[in-house]
VOMARSE-697619 format. One record per residue (C-alpha): x, y, z; residue number from 1; residue in three letters; chain. Coordinates in pm, 1 decimal. Each point is the difference from the previous one (the first is absolute). Example, Ala and Ser with C-alpha at 12.3 -4.5 7.8 and 13.67 -1.06 7.14 Angstrom:
2
PT        x        y        z num residuo cadena
PT   1230.0   -450.0    780.0   1     ALA      A
PT    137.0    344.0    -66.0   2     SER      A
This chain:
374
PT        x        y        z num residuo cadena
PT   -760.8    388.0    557.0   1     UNK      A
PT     -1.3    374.4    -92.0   2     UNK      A
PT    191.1    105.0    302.1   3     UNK      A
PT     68.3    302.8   -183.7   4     UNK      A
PT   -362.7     88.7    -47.6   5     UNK      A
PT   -222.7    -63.2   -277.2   6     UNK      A
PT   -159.0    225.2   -292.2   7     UNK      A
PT   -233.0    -33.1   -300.1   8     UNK      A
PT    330.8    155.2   -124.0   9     UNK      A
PT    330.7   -174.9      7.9  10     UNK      A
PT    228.0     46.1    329.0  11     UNK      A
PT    329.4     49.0    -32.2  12     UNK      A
PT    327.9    -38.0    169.7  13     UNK      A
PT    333.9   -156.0     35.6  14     UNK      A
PT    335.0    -92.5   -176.4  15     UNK      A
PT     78.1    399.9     -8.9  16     UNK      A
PT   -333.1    103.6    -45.5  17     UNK      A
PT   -282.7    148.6    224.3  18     UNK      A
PT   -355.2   -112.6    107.9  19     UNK      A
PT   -279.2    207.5   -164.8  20     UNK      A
PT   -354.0    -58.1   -115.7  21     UNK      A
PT   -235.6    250.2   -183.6  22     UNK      A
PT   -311.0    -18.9    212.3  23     UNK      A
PT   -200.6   -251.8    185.8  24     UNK      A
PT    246.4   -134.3    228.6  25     UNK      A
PT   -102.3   -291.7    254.5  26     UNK      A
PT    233.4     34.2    289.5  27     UNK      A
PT    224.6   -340.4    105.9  28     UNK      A
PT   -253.5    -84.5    320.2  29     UNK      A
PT    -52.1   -325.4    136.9  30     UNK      A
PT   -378.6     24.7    -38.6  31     UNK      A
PT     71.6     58.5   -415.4  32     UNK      A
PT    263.0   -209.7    -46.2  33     UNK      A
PT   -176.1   -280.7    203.0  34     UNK      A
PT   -258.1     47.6   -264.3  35     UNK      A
PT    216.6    -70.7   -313.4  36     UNK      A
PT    128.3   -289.2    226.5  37     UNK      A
PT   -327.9   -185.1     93.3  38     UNK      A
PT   -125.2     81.6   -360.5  39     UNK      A
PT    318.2   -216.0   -160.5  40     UNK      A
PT    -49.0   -304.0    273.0  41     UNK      A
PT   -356.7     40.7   -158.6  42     UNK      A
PT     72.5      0.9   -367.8  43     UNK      A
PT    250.2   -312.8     17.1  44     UNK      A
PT    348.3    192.6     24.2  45     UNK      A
PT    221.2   -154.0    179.7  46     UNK      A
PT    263.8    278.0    152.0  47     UNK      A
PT     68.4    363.6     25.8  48     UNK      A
PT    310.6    163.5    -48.8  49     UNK      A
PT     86.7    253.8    225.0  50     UNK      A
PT    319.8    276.7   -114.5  51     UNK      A
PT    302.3    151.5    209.1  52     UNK      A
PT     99.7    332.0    -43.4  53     UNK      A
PT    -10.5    377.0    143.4  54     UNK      A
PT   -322.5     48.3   -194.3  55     UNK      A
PT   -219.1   -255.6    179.9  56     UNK      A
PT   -125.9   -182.1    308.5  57     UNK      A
PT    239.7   -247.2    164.8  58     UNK      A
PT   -114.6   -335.1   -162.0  59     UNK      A
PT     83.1   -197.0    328.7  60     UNK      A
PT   -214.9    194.5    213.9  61     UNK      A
PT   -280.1     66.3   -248.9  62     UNK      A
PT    -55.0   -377.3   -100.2  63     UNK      A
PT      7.3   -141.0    369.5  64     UNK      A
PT   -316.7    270.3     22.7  65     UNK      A
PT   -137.5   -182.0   -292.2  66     UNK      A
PT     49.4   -324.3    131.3  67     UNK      A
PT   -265.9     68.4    215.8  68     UNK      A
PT   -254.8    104.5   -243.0  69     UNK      A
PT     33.7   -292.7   -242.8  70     UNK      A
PT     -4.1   -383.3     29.4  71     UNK      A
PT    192.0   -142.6   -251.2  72     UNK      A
PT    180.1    254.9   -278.3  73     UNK      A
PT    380.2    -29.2     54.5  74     UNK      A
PT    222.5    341.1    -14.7  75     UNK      A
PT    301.7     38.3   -139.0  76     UNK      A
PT    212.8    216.2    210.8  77     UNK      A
PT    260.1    241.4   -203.9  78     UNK      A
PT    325.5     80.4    234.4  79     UNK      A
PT    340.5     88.4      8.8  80     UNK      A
PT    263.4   -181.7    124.2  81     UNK      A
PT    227.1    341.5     45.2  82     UNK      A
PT   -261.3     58.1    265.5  83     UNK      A
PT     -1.9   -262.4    204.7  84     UNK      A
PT    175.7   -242.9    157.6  85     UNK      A
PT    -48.5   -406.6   -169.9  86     UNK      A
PT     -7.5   -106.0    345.9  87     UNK      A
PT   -323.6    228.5    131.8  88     UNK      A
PT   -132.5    -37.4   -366.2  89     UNK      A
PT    -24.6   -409.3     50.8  90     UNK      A
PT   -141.8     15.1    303.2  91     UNK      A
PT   -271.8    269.2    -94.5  92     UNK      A
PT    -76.0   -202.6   -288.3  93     UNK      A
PT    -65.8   -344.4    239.0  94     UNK      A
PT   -215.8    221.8    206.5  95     UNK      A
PT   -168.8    124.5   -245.2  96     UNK      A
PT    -56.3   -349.9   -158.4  97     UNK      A
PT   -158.9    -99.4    331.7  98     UNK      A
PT   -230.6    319.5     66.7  99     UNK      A
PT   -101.6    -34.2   -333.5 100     UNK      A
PT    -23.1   -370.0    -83.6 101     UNK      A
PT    238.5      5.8   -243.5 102     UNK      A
PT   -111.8    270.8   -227.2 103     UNK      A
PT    359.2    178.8    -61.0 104     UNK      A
PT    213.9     19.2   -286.2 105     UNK      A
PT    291.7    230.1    -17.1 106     UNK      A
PT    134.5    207.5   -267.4 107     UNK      A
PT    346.9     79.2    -15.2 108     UNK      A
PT     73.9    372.8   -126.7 109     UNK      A
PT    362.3     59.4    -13.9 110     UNK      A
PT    -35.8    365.0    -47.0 111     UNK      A
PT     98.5    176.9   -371.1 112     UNK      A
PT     -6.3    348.2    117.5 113     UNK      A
PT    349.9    125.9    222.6 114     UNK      A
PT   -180.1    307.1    116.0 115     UNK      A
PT   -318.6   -185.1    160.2 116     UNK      A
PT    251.3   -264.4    175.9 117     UNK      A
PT    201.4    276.6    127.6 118     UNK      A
PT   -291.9    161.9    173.2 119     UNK      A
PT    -61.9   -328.7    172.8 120     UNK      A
PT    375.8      0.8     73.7 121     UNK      A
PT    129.2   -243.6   -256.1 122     UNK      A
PT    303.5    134.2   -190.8 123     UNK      A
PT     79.8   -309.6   -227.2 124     UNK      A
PT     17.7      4.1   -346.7 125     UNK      A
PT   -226.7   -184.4   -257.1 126     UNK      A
PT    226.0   -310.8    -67.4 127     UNK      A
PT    121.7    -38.4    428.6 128     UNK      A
PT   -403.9     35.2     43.3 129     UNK      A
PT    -79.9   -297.8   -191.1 130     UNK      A
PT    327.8   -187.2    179.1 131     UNK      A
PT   -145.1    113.7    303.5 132     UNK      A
PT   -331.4   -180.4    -82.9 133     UNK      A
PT    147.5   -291.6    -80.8 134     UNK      A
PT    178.7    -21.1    343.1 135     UNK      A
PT   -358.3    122.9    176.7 136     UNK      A
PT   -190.5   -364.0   -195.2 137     UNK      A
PT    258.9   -223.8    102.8 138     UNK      A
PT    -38.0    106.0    345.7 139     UNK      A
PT   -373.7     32.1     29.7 140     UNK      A
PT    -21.5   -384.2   -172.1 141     UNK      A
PT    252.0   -145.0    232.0 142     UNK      A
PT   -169.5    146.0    273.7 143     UNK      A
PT   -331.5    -82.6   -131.2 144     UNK      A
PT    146.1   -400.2    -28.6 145     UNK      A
PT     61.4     20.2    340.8 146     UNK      A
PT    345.2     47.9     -3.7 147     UNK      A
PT    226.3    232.9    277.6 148     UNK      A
PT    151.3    214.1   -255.6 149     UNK      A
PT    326.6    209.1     15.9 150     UNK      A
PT     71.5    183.3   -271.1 151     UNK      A
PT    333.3    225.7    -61.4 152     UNK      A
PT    -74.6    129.7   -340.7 153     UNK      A
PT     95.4    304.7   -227.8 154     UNK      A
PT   -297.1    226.7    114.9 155     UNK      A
PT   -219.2   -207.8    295.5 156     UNK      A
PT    151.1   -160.7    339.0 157     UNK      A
PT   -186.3   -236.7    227.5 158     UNK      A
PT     75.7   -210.4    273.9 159     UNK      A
PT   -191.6   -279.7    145.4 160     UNK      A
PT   -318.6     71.9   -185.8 161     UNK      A
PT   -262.9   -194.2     60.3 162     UNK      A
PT   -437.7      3.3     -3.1 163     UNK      A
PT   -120.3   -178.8    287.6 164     UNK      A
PT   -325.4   -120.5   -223.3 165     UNK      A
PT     19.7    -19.1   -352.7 166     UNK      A
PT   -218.3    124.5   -261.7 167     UNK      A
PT   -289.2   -244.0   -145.3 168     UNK      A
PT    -29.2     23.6   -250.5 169     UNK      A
PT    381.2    159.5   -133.4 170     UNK      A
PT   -143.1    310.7   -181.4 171     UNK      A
PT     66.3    -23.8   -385.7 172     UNK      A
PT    228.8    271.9   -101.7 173     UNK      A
PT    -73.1    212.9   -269.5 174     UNK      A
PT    301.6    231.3   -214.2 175     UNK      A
PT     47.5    222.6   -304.0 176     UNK      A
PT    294.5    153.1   -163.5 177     UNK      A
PT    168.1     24.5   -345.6 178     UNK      A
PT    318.0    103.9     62.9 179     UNK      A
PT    295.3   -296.9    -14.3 180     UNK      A
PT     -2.9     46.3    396.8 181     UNK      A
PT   -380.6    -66.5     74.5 182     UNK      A
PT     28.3   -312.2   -225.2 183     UNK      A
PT    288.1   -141.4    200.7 184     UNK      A
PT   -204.8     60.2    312.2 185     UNK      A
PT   -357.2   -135.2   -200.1 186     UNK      A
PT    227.8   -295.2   -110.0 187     UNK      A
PT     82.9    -93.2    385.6 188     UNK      A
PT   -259.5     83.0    178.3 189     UNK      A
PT   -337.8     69.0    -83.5 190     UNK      A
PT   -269.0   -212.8    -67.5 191     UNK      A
PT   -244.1    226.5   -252.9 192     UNK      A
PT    166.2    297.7   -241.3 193     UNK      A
PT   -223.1    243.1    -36.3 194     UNK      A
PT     54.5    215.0   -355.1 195     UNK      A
PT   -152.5    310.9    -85.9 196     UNK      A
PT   -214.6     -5.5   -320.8 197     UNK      A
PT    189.0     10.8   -262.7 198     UNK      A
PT    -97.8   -173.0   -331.2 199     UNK      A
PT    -39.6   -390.3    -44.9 200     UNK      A
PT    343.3    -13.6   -156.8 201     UNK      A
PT    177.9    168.5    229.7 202     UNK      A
PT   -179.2   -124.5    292.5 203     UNK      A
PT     94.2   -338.8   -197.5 204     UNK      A
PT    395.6    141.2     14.2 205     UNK      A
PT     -5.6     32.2    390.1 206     UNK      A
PT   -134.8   -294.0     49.6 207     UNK      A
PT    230.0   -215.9   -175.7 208     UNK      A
PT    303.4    230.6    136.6 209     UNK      A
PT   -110.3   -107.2    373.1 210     UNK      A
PT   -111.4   -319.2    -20.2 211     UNK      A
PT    340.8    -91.6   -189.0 212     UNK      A
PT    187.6    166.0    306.3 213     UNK      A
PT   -233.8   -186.0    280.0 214     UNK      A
PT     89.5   -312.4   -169.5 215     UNK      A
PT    370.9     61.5     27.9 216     UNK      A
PT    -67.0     19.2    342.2 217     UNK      A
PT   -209.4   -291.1    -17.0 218     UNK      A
PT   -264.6    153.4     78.7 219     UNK      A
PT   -376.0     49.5   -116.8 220     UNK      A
PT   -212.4    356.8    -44.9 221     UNK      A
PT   -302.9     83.5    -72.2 222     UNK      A
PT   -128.2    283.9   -203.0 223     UNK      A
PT   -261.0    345.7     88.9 224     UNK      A
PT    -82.5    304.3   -192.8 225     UNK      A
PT    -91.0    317.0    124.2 226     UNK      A
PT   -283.9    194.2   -176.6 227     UNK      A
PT   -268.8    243.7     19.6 228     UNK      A
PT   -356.9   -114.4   -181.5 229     UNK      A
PT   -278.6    218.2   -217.1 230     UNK      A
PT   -269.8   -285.5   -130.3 231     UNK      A
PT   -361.9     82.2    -47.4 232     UNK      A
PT   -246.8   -177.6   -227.1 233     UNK      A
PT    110.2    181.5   -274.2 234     UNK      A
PT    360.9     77.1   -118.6 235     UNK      A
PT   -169.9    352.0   -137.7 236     UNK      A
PT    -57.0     67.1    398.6 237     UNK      A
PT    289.9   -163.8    113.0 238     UNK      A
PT    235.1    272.1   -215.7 239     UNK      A
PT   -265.3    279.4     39.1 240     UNK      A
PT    127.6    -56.8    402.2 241     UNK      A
PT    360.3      9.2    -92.4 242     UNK      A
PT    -67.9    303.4   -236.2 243     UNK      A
PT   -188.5    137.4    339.5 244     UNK      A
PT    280.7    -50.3    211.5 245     UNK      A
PT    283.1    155.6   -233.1 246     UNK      A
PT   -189.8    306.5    -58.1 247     UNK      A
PT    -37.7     50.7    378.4 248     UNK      A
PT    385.8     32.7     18.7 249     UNK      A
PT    171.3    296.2     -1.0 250     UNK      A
PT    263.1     50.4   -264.5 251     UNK      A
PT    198.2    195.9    261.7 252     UNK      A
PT    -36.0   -269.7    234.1 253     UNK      A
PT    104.5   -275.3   -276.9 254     UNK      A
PT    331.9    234.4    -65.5 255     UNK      A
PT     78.1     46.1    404.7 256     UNK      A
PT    -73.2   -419.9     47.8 257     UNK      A
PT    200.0    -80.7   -357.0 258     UNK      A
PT    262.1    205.6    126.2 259     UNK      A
PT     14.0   -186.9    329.9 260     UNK      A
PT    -24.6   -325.8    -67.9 261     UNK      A
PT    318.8    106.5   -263.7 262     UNK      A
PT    235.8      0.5    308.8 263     UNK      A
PT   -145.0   -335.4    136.2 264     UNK      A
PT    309.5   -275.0     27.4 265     UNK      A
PT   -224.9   -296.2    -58.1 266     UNK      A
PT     57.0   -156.9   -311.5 267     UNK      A
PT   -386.7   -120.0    -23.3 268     UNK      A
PT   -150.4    388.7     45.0 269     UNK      A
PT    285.8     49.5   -334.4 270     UNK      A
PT   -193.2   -259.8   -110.8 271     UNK      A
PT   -363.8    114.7     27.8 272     UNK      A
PT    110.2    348.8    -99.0 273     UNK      A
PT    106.7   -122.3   -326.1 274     UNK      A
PT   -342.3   -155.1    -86.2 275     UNK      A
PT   -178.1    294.9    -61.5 276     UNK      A
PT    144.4    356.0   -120.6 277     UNK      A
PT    -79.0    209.7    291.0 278     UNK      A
PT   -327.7    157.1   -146.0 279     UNK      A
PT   -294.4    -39.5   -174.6 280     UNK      A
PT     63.7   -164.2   -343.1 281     UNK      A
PT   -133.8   -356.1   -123.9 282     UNK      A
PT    296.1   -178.1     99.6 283     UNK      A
PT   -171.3    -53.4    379.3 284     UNK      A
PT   -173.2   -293.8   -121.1 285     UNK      A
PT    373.2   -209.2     -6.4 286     UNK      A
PT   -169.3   -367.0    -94.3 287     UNK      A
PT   -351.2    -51.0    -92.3 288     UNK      A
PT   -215.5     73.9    293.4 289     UNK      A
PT    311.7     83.8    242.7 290     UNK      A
PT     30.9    354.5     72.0 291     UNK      A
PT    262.0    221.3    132.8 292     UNK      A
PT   -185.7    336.6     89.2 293     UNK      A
PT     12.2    -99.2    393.3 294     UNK      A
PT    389.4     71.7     44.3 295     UNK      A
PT    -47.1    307.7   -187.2 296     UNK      A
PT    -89.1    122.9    354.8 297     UNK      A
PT    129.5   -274.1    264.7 298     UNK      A
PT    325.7   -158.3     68.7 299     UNK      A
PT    -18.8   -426.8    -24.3 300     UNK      A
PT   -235.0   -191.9   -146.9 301     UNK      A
PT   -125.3    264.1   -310.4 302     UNK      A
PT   -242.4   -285.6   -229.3 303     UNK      A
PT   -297.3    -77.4    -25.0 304     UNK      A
PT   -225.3   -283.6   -148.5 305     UNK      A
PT   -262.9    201.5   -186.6 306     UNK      A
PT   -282.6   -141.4   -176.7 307     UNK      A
PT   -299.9   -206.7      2.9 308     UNK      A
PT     10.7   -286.1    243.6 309     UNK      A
PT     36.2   -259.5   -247.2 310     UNK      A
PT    328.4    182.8   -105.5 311     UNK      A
PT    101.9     79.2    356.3 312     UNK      A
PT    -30.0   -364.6     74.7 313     UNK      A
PT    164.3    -72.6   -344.5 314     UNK      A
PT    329.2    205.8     69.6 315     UNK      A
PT    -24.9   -161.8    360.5 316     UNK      A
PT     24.3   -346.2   -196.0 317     UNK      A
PT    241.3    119.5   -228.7 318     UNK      A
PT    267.8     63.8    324.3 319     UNK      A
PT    -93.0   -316.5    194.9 320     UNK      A
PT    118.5   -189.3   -307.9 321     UNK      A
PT    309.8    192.5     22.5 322     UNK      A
PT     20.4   -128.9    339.2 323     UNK      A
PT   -167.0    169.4    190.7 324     UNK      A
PT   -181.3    -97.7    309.8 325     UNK      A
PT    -99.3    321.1    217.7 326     UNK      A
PT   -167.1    312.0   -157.6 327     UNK      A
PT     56.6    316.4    276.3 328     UNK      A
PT   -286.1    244.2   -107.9 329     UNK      A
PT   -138.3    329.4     71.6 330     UNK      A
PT   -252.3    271.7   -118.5 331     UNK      A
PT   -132.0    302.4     19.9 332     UNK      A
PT   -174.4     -3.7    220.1 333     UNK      A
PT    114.1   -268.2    144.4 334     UNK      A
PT   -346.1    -90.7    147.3 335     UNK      A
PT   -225.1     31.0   -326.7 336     UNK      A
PT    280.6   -127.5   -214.1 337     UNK      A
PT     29.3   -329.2    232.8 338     UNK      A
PT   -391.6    -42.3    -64.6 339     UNK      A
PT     63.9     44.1   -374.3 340     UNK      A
PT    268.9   -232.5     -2.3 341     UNK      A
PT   -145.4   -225.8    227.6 342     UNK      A
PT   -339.4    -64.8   -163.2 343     UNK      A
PT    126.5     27.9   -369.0 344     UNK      A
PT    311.4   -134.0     -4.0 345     UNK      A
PT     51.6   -313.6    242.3 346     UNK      A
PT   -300.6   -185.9   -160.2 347     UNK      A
PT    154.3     -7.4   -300.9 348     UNK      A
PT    313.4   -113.7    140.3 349     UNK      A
PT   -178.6   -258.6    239.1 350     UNK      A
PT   -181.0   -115.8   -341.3 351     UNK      A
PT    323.9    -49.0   -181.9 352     UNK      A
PT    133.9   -209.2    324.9 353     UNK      A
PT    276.1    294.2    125.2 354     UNK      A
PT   -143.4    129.1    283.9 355     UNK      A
PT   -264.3   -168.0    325.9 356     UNK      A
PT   -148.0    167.4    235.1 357     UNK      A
PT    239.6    -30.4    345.2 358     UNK      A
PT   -332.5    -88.1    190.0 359     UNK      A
PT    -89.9   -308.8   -226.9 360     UNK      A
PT    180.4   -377.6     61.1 361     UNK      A
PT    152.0     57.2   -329.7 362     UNK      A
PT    398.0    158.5    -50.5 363     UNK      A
PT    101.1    311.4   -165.4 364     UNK      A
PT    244.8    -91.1   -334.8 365     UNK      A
PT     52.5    407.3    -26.6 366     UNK      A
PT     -4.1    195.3    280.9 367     UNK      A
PT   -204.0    365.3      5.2 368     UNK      A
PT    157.0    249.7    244.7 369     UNK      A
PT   -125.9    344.1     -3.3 370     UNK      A
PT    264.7    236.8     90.2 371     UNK      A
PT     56.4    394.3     68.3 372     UNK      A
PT    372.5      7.7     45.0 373     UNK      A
PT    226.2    152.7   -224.1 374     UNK      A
């Protein structure tokens, strides 16, 4: 959900940088964003991903709105656990399972940014953060087991914590992080790591890196990527639409993001900074079809599948053999790009036996979750 806004122009924000749009903006109302929402339930998505941060709508608040306006589409709550306390967060998450039916699933955001956490009154560092998260799932699970929980740990205390009704269904957790410390917590904890997208082979790398460290644990995880999509019937239109969208940004405004996102302390912004070269040169297309021109002017996720729909769906095959099993997506806008996406892409996928409808009696082998968070 673009709880930001929305643009024909990319919208900006986060991980040191500011929001900004050239043009056209589509304020974060209920009555749009309901929209977007009752147009994926249509189309066969499956979720919506809803981000934390300064920049946007609260997620918690927003999506229990939305609940109201769809049926079945799921949303993926982003939050904070330096914001709240595990014990209110388990029990908002069981009522929310009951108002809702059991359409929540939460996404853990440890925070990479010092200065955004100390506005909210968090003063940790990066690494005590993550530690801090770790101590904030083992609570929240216990409780969510039906446990009394007392917990005297490094950075949380409880005492006799308890949820007189449970959750049903336990919401899946969702987490992302490349640092050592997010894999530790990934490793223990969650149940789907999300990635940013980076190339096959180094989405391949992470991958492998957590799923060796959940099975030290003795634990399973499965695998999401995070991307923005361009596909049209043509690659020629698909790339004249990326072309479109890189000339509407200001080369000022690429310098005063760049610049931003250069102070960020997550290691996956590094990351996505080092894909492209901060400007305009041929380099943005990183892997055939996979371009890096959105984090020229936005902090997270900064690729993009571009291309015809056969080689959207292609790449999209390409990571699910990796392992992947969720595909977070966005456009711009993130209405017309869901229809493009929608009606060219998941045929082809359904075709190839990847993706069903949510509606139909048959399952879904890859799941399709449109997404406007970072």
């Amino acid at each position: 959900m673009p709880t930001t806004g929305d643009s024909r122009h990319i919208v900006g924000g986060g991980h040191g940088s500011t929001p900004g749009a050239a043009g056209g903006d589509r304020p974060a109302s209920v009555e749009y964003l309901g929209q977007i929402a009752r147009t994926a339930e249509q189309l066969g998505f499956s979720g919506a991903l809803t981000p934390t941060g300064a920049w946007c709508e609260d997620a918690w608040i927003t999506t229990a709105m939305l609940t109201q306006v769809t049926e079945r589409l799921k949303f993926l709550v982003a939050f904070r656990p330096g914001q709240i306390s595990p014990t209110l967060s388990a029990q908002m998450a069981a009522t929310y399972q009951r108002q809702s039916h059991g359409r929540l699933l939460l996404n853990v955001v440890t925070g990479g940014e010092s200065a955004e956490q100390r506005a909210y009154g968090d003063f940790l560092g990066k690494d005590e953060r993550y530690a801090r998260t770790g101590e904030f799932l083992d609570i929240v699970r216990r409780l969510w087991a039906g446990e009394t929980v007392d917990h005297d740990g490094e950075h949380l205390h409880v005492e006799g914590a308890r949820l007189n009704r449970l959750p049903d269904p336990v919401p899946t957790v969702y987490f992302g992080g490349s640092s050592p410390a997010a894999g530790d917590v990934a490793a223990r904890h969650t149940d789907v790591y999300l990635t940013w997208g980076e190339p096959p082979q180094q989405v391949k790398q992470k991958i492998d890196w957590v799923r060796s460290l959940a099975a030290a644990q003795g634990r399973e995880v499965r695998f999401g990527i995070r991307l923005h999509t361009i596909s049209r019937d043509t690659s020629a239109q698909a790339w004249a639409e990326a072309q479109r969208l890189l000339d509407g940004m200001d080369p000022e405004r690429i310098k005063a993001v760049q610049e931003g996102l250069a102070t960020s302390e997550s290691e996956g912004q590094r990351r996505m900074r080092e894909l492209h070269d901060s400007g305009r040169g041929d380099k943005l297309e990183i892997y055939p079809n996979l371009w890096a021109g959105v984090g020229l002017v936005r902090g997270g996720a900064g690729t993009a599948l571009v291309g015809s729909h056969a080689e959207v769906a292609d790449l999209i095959e390409e990571y699910h053999r990796l392992g992947i099993e969720e595909f977070v997506l966005s456009g711009v806008p993130h209405l017309e790009e869901a229809y493009w996406f929608g009606e060219g892409v998941l045929p082809l996928l359904e075709r190839r036996g990847l993706w069903r409808h949510p509606d139909g009696d048959r399952t879904t082998e890859a799941g399709i979750v449109p997404f406007a968070g970072r």
